[in-house]
Structures are given as C-alpha cells and as structure tokens.
C-alpha positions, 0 to 999 in steps of 0.5 A: 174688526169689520166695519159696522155696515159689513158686520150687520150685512153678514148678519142678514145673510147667515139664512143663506148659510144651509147650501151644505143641505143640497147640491144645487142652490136653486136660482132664486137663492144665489140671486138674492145671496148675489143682491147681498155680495152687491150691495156689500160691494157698493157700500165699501166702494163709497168708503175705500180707502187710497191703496199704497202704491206698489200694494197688489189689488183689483180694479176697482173702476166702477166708471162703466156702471156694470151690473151683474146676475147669477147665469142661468140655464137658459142663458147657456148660449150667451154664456158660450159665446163669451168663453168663446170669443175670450177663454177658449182661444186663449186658455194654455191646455187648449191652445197648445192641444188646437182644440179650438176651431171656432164655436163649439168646437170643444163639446167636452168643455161645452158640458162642462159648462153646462153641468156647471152652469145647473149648479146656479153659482156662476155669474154675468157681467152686463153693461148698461145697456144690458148685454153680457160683457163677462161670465165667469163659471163656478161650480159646487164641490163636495168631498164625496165627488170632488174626484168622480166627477172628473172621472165620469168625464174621463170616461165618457169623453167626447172628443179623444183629443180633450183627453189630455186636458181632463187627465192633467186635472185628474193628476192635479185633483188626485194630489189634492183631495187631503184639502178638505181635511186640511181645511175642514170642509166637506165643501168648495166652491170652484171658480172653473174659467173666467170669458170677457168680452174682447172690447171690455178686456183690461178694464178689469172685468174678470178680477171683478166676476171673480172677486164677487164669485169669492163674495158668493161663496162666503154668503152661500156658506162655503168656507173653501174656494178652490180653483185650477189655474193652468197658465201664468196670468190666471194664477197672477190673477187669483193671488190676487185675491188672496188664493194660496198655490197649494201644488201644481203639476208641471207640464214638462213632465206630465205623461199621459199614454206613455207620452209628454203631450205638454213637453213643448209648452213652452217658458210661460205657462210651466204648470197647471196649479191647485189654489185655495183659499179659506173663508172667512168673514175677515176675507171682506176687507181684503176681498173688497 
C-alpha cells in the first residue's frame, strides 16, 4: 500500500494523464508534471527509510541541493555542451567508432538530441548557483513510429561513419517491437543518453535525472519505460531502478555491410541491451 502523502499526490495528477492524445507535451505541461515528481520526491526524502546493507539503491545525497527543470528547446546549446564534456567521449558505440573529436563533431547525434529535446520530456540538473550540471534526454515513443523514426535516421545520415551506431539500434529495435503487445501500451517513454558535469560525477547525478525521468513518465501517463543500453555500466545503472534486460545484441556478432564493425569491443561492453520497465503507481516506492 502507498503511503497516504503519495496516494493523494497521484490523485492530483491523474489531469496529466492524456499525453496519449498528442505526440508532444507542451512545455508548459512537463514542467508542472515535473513540479509534482518533485515535490513527491522531497516528501519521501524527509521520511526514507535506513536502506539494508548490501540492497541496491540510488544516491540519495541531497547535500548539494540541485534543482531541476524540464530542458527546453532553447537551451539546446547548454544541453550539448553537457553531452559533450560527459556522454559523447565516453558512450562505447561512439569511442570505439572515433566519432567524437571535439563539440559537434557527431551532427547526427546533435539531431537527434534536437528532435528529442522538441518533445518537452528531457530534464536539467542545476546547482545552486543556477547552472546546469546534468541532462538527461528522453524522448516519446508510439507503436506506429517506434521503428520509422529510427529508419528515417538511417536513411537521411549525415556522417556515413554514424551508420554503424543507428544500424545496431535498428537490429535491436527491430527485435523489440512485440513489447508494446507484451506490455499493452501503444506508448514508451525513452531515457536516450544521461551528460553530468565532469566535477559533479560520482555524486549521484545521473541516477538521480533518471530516476525523476521514470517519475515524469508515471505523471504524463506513460505505462512503459524503455531504453537501450549500449555499455556495462548504463545497464548496471538502470537495473537500478528496476529496468528488466529484456534482449540484447551482441557486438561481437553484429554485421553491417558484410563486416563486424564491434568485433574488437573488447570484454567490457558485450552488447547493446533492450530494457523495460512497466509503470505502476507502486513503482514510487521503489523508485523514491
């Protein structure tokens, strides 16, 4: 049973519940669905529990008093900026393909960001001072574009050598569109790539922009939160919070072109994953 405090919250944000209508939330709607996942979120840090030791949870540090906001369009440069000083460099597909060489070199990727970032559902972190020390960027899927979307990428690329990165995806996806069905959803919401400020890393940053994207996605009415994990430590992150390794494509045997362009990965990163995980209203006190 939920507590009373979360209980009637959910109840005063089940008007947020018609995201299904349109493909956009509009800006004005994810932040008042994020004031909510906020204030559920400080009312159950004043009452959390001691955790077990040895029990897997978030960092739940609140010593350095980080706020946080949906990320609009217009901040698509501080948004960047952040991948690249954070996700970029270090995201296995990329690293192994040398696509990174500095800001903006992967234009790709940038549109991507960009197209997601118009959907209203990613998320800033800032410090007190103001500045944004963390994004995490999400995205909207529905059962009718959950595989063209990706396709139109593929088709239009920019960079020939990004190919490899959206073809991989594309198997992936490919294996995984039976998961709407299977968790009977027309919709998901998509936690795409997670950029912290290098000084606030290991502070628990990340987990926290993910876990209040999961938070975001319950208000909006989404029962379904995918994502795909292409390295060890992102997919240790999100079983974190319950997300469930549905399938995966290992690198090792990926062909593209008649070639194994991720033969050599090497022993940490062995495969790119498909996770899930249903919503319920439950999911809080996991979650928080």
């Amino acid at each position: 049973m939920l507590p009373i405090v979360t209980a009637r919250r959910l109840i005063k944000v089940k008007a947020f519940r018609n995201y299904s209508s349109h493909p956009n939330a509009s800006l004005s709607e994810s932040s008042e669905a994020l004031k909510h996942v906020n204030e559920e979120v400080q009312s159950e840090s004043k009452t959390k529990k001691v955790v077990k030791p040895g029990k897997p949870t978030l960092d739940r540090d609140r010593t350095f008093n980080l706020t946080y906001a949906v990320a609009s369009p217009e901040k698509i440069d501080a948004v960047n900026k952040l991948l690249y000083a954070s996700y970029h460099p270090d995201e296995p597909i990329t690293r192994h393909l040398g696509l990174f060489k500095g800001d903006g070199s992967i234009p790709d990727a940038d549109r991507r960001v960009k197209n997601s970032v118009h959907r209203n559902l990613s998320l800033f972190a800032y410090d007190r001072q103001g500045n944004e020390i963390g994004v995490c960027i999400n995205n909207g899927y529905y059962r009718h574009d959950f595989q063209s979307i990706l396709d139109n990428e593929y088709e239009n690329v920019l960079d020939p050598a990004y190919k490899p990165f959206l073809a991989i995806h594309r198997e992936l996806r490919s294996k995984n569109t039976h998961i709407f069905d299977e968790m009977k959803t027309d919709k998901f919401f998509c936690i795409s790539m997670v950029g912290v400020d290098p000084s606030f890393r290991g502070k628990g940053v990340a987990t926290d922009l993910i876990r209040r994207s999961v938070l975001l996605a319950g208000v909006l009415g989404f029962t379904g939160v995918m994502t795909e994990a292409t390295g060890r430590y992102s997919q240790k992150a999100f079983r974190t919070i319950g997300m469930l390794k549905v399938n995966s494509v290992e690198y090792r045997d990926f062909e593209f072109e008649g070639k194994k362009p991720f033969e050599d990965m090497g022993e940490v990163h062995t495969d790119i994953a498909f996770m899930k995980k249903k919503f319920f209203q439950s999911c809080l006190k996991h979650i928080l």
